[in-house]
C-alpha positions in Angstrom: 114.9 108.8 105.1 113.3 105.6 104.2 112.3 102.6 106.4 109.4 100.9 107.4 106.4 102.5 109.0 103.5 101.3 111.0 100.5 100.3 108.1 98.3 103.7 107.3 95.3 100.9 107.6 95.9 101.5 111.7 94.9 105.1 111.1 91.4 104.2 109.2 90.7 101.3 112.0 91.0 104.3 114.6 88.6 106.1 112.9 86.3 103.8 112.4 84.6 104.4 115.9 83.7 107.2 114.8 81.2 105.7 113.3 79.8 103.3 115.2 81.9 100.2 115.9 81.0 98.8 119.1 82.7 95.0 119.6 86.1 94.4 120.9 88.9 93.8 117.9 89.7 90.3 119.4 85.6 89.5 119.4 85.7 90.7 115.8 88.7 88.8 115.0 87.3 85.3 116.5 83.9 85.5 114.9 85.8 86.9 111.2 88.1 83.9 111.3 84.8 81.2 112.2 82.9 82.7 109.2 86.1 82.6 107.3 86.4 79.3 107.8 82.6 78.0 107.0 82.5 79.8 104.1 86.2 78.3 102.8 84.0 75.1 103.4 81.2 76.3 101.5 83.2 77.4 98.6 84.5 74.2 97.8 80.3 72.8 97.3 79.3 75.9 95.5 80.8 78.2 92.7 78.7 81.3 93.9 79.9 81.5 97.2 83.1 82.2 96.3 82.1 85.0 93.8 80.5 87.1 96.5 83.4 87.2 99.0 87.6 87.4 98.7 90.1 87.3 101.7 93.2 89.4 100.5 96.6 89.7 101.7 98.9 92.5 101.1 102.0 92.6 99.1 103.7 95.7 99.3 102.9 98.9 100.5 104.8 102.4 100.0 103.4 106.1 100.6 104.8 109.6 102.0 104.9 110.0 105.6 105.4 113.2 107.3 108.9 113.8 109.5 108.1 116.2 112.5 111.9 116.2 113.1 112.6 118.1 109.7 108.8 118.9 109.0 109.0 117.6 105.7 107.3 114.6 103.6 109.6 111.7 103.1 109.2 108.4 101.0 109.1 105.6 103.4 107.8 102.0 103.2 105.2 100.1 105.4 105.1 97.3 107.6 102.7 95.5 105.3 102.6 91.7 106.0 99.8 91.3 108.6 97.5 93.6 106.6 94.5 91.3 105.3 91.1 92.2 104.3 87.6 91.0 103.2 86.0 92.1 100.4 82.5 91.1 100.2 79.3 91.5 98.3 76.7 93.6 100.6 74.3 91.8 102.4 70.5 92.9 101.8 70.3 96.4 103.0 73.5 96.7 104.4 74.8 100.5 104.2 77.5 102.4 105.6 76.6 105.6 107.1 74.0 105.6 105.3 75.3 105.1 101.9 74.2 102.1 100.1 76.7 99.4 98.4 77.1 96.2 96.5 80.3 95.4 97.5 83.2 96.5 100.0 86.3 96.3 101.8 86.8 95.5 105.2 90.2 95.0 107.5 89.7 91.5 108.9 88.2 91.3 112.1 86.3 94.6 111.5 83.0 95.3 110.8 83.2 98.6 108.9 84.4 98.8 105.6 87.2 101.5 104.6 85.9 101.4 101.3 82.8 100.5 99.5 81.6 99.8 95.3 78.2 101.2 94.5 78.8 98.8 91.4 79.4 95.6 90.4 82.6 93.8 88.6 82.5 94.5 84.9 82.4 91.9 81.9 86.6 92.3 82.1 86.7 91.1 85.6 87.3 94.2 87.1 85.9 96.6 89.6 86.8 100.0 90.4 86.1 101.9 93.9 86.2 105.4 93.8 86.3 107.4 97.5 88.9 108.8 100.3 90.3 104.7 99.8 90.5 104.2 96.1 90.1 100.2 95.4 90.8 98.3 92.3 90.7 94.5 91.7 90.9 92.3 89.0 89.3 89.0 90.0 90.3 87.2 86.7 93.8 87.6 88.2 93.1 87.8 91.7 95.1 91.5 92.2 94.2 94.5 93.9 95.3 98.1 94.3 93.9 100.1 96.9 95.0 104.0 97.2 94.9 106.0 100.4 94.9 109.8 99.3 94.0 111.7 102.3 97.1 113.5 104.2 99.2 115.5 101.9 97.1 118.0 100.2 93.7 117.5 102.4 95.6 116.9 105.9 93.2 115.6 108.6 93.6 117.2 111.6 97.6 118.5 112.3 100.4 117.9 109.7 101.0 114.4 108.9 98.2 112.5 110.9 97.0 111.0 107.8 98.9 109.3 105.4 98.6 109.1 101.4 100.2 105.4 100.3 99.6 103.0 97.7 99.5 99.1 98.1 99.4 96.1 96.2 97.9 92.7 97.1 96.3 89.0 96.0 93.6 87.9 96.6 91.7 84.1 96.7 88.0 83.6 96.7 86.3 82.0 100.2 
């Protein structure tokens, strides 16, 4: 059976207070979208601002998710059209759980990333994040691919609370 599904990102978010987020989604959202919006002013004054941040948007996203009627994986399609993100360069000592970065991903509004680079873009334009949420983006044509693959041969928890899915984006510089 195919159709659309809630966004996988949901599952991450609901992890992430598990590690430490403490500020209400709609607090997060507010002060996202005023920092958003002075650095989109910013951008237009100074090249290197908008080399160390991107908003992206999602295009498409596609994945197995597990039926508990037949207990069995099926292909199935997500609800992907509110699913935006920031991808940043870290701020000066900025870590996640105690793992240091230069750059990484973050759902908009939130303030911990689902994915993080320990390097920097290469001389092609590209940079590649390996971990739980495999990253990829090209910033020469503004794409990204980001890989969940947690859920079908590592579950979490019971049988189909995580799940694996692939999706494609664009991206603009702020």
């Amino acid at each position: 059976m195919i159709g659309k599904a809630h966004h996988p990102v949901d599952q991450i978010q609901g992890k992430a207070a598990m590690f430490g987020r403490n500020a209400k989604w709609g607090t997060l959202k507010a002060t996202f979208l005023t920092t958003t919006a002075a650095l989109t002013v910013c951008s237009t004054s100074s090249s290197a601002v908008a080399q160390d941040a991107y908003l992206c948007a999602a295009d498409a996203a596609t994945g197995m998710i597990y039926s508990e009627a037949t207990k069995q994986w099926q292909p199935t399609t997500f609800n992907s059209a509110d699913t935006k993100y920031l991808f940043r360069k870290a701020r000066d000592g900025e870590k996640f759980a105690a793992i240091e970065y230069k750059w990484a991903l973050f759902p908009l509004g939130s303030l911990v990333p689902i994915t993080w680079c320990k390097g920097d873009f290469s001389e092609t334009g590209t940079i590649f994040c390996p971990s739980v949420v495999t990253l990829h983006i090209n910033r020469n044509n503004l794409r990204y691919q980001l890989v969940h693959q947690v859920g079908y041969v590592s579950p979490e928890g019971r049988e189909g609370s995580a799940t694996p899915y692939i999706e494609i984006g664009k991206c603009s510089p702020v």
